[in-house]
N, C-alpha and C positions, 0 to 999 in steps of 0.2 A: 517250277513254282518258286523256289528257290531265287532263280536268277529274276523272277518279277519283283520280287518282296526287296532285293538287295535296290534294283531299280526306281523303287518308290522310295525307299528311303533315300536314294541321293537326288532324288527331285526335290522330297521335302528338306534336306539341307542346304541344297542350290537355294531353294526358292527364299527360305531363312535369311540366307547368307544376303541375297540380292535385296531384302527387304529394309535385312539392317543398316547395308550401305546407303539406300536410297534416305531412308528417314534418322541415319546420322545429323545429317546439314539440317536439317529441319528443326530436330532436337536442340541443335546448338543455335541455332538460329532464335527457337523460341525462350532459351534460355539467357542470350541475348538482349532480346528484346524484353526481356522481365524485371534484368538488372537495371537496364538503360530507364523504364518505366518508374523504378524504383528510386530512381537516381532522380527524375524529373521529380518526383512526391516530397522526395527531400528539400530540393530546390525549393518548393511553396514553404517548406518552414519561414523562410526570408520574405514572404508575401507581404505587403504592405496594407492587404485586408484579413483580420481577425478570422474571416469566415473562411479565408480557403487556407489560414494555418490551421485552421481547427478540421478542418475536412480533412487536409494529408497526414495530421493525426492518426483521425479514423481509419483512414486506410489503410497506413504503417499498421494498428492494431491488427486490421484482418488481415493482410499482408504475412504479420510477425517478422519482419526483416531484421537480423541484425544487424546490418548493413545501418541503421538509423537509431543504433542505441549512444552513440556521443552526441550528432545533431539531437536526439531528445533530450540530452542532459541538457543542455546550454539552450531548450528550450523551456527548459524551469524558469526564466527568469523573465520570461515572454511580460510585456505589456499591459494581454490581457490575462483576465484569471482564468475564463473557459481553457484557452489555449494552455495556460501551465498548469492547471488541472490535469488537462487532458493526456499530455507530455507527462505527466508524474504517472496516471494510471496507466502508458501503454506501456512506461519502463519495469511496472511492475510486473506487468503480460507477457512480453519478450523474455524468453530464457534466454539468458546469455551470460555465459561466465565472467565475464568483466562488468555487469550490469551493477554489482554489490561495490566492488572496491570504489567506483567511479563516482557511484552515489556517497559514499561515505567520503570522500575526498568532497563532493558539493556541500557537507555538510559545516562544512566552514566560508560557503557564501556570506556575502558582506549583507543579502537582499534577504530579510527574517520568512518574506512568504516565502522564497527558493528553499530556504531554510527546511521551513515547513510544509511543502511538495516534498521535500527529497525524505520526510522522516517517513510521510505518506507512506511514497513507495515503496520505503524500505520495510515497513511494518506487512507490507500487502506480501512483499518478496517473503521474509518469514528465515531468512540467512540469519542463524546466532551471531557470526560474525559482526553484525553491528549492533549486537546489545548492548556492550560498552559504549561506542559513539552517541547511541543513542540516550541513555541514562545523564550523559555528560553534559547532555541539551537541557537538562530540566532545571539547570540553572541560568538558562538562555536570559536575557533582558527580556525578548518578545513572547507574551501569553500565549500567540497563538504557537510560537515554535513548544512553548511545555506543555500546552494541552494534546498537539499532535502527538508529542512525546509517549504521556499517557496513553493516548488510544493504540502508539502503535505498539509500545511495548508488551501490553494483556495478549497481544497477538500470539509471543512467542512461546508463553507457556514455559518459562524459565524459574527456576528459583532464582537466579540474581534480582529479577526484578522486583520482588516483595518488598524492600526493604525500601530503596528508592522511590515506591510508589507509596508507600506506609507515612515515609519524608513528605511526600506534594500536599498531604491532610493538611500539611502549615504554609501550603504555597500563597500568597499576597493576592492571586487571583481566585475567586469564587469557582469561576467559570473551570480552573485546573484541577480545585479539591472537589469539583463534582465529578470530573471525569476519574478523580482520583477516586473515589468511593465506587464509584460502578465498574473499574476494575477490578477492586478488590473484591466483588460480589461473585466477579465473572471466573475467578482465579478458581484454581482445582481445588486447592487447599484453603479454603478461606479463612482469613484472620478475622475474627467476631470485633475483638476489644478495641481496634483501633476505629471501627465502626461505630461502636457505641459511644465512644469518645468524639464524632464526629457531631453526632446527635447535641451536644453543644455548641455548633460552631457559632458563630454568629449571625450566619447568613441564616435566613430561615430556609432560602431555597435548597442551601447546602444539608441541612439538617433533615429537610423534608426527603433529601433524595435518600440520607443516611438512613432513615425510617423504614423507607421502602425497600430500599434491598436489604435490610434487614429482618424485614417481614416475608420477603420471597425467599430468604436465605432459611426460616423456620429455627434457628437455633434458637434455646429457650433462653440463653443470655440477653439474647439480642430481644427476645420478647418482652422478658422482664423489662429493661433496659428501658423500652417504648413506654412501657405501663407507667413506669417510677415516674419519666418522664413526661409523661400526660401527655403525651404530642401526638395530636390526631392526625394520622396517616392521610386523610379526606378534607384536610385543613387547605384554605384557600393559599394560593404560592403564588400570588398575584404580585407581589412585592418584588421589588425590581431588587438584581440581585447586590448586594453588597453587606 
């Protein structure tokens, strides 16, 4: 009995042994051809149709290759917007350790939309590492680079940020002091008085949104505030913003 039981088991390690060998080449073969495929996806970033850069996008996304996190950087600055959208969201999908420093190095592109993809990402990434570069931006020339600023900085949940964002309530664009109000709504800690100080702005749209999250926020500061104010929450915001 003995000598069968020893026998079976060296059939099942023969047979092991022969199996591994056989679907080695195989293995490496299909692994292979997965880089070589990957390599091909890359290539279409250079496509001369919008539609099949934005397709090897998508697939890099499902993909997740690092293999395709510098070709994405250097596809921020894409021609079209889908395309550097789409290039901004996969960089923030792709874990990869070099994905933060690299963005942060784009963020002194001369191009204010790369500018603002690359703040995107970094906000969507969620690395402290670029809170400073990012804070640094909200004094950018381009609107849209300080408003990205804002949304991506509420992302991190830092105290550095209060303070910088407290600042944009004076930013020259409407469109930045509203983003700048609905972070401070969103923050853990919310500051009331810079809110209710908002509630003057000039914009009405500005003031309108200061109302609202100050009425979801329920602090009684912030309620009074509304009252003194007289400003109907259900007021038309039809007015174009400035």
């Amino acid at each position: 009995m003995d000598r069968i039981r020893i026998l079976f088991w060296i059939l099942c390690f023969a047979t092991l042994l022969i199996f591994s060998v056989i679907q080695s080449p195989h293995v490496k073969a299909d692994q292979a051809n997965e880089q070589e495929n990957i390599e091909n996806i890359i290539q279409n970033f250079q496509d001369a149709s919008p539609i099949v850069r934005l397709e090897a996008v998508k697939t890099i996304i499902k993909l997740k290759s690092n293999r395709a996190v510098e070709p994405l950087v250097t596809l921020l600055q894409d021609r079209d917007p889908d395309v550097s959208y789409m290039a901004a969201f996969a960089l923030s999908e792709i874990q990869d350790s070099r994905t933060v420093g690299l963005l942060i190095k784009e963020l002194k592109n001369k191009k204010s939309h790369a500018r603002a993809l690359t703040i995107f990402a970094l906000g969507r990434l969620g690395d402290p590492l670029a809170i400073d570069s990012i804070i640094a931006l909200l004094n950018d020339e381009s609107e849209e680079v300080r408003n990205n600023a804002i949304k991506a900085l509420v992302m991190f949940r830092d105290s550095r940020i209060i303070t910088p964002v407290v600042k944009a309530l004076d930013d020259t664009s409407p469109l930045v002091r509203i983003s700048a109000v609905e972070a401070l709504g969103e923050m853990k800690d919310v500051i009331v008085s810079p809110l209710i100080t908002a509630l003057a702005d000039k914009s009405i749209v500005v003031r309108y949104f200061a109302a609202t999250v100050l009425e979801k926020i329920g602090d009684a500061r912030g309620l009074r505030a509304i009252e003194s104010a007289d400003f109907n929450i259900n007021s038309s915001t039809s007015q174009r913003i400035g």
